[in-house]
N, C-alpha and C positions, 0 to 999 in steps of 0.2 A: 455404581448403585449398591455392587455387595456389601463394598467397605463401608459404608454409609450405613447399613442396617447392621452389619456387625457391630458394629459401634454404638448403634443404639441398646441393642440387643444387651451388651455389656455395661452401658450407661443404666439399663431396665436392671438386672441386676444388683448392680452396685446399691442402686437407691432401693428396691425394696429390701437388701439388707441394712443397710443405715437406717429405713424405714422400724424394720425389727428392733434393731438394737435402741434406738432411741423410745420407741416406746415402753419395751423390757427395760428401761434405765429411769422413768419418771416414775413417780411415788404417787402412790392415791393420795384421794383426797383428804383421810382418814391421818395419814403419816403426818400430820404436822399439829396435831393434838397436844404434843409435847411443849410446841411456840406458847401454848398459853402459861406454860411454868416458868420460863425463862429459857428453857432447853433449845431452841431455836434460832437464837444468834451465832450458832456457825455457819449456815446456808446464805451468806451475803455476798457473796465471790460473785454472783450477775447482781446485784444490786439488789434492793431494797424487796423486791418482791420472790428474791430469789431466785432460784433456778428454772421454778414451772413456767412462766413467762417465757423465758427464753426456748427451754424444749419445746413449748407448743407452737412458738413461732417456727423453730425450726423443721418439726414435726410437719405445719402445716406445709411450707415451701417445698419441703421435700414430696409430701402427697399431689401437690401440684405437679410437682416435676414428672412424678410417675405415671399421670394420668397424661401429660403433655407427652411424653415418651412415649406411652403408650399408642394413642394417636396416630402418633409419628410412624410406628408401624403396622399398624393396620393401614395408613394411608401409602404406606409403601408397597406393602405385599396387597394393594389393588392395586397399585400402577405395573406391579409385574405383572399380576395376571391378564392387565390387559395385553400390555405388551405382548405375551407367549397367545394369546387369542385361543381358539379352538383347535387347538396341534394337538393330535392325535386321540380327538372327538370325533366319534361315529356321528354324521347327521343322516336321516331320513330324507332319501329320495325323494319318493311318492307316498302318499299316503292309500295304504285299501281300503275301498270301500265297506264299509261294514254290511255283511247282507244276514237279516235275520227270514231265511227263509226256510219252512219248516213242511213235511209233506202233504200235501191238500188232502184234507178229510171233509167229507160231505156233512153239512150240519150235522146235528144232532145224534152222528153214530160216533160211539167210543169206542177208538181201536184199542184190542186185547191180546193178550197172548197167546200164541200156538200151544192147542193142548198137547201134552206128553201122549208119546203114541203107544202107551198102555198104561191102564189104570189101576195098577200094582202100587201099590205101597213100599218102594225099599226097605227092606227088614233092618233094625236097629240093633245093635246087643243091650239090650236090657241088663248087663252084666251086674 
């Protein structure tokens, strides 16, 4: 199963540089302004529409492949993780009960705080 995802791993690679390169290799749209002067009958080496044709086909095949690859392992690395299961996952026992219990006050009285047991003022430096 490693070598299987090395493999892919390296196949994911390769194609999104080929991915790069090929798209850094085609010309805008713009680039073939020249075709209207005459300036454009060197670009026939793929045929009659030139070269865009062919890179986009290739271009596209290759984005396929990369998303197929892709796939490929994210559908791998779930079958591992099933495989290894909960290995060296803490589960919870039991559950505690939650207890929100709070000390009984008689209606209507609000408990306060203990006054200071003198009614001195701590002196401050007024500095």
């Amino acid at each position: 199963m490693e070598t299987i995802e090395i493999s892919l791993r390296i196949a994911l690679v390769l194609d999104a540089l080929a991915l790069i390169a090929l798209i850094l290799v085609q010309q805008g749209k713009g680039a073939n302004v020249g075709a209207a002067f005459g300036s454009g009958a060197s670009q026939t080496m793929f045929g009659s529409g030139g070269a865009s044709s062919f890179l986009n086909t290739l271009v596209t095949w290759l984005a396929v492949g990369f998303f197929v690859i892709t796939f490929a392992l994210a559908w791998s690395a779930r079958e591992r993780a099933e495989a290894v299961g909960n290995v060296g996952v803490p589960q919870v026992q039991e559950e505690v009960p939650a207890t929100n219990e709070s000390p009984a006050v008689p209606d209507g009285e609000v408990p306060t705080a203990p006054a200071p047991a003198t009614d001195e003022v701590p002196a401050t430096d007024g500095g």
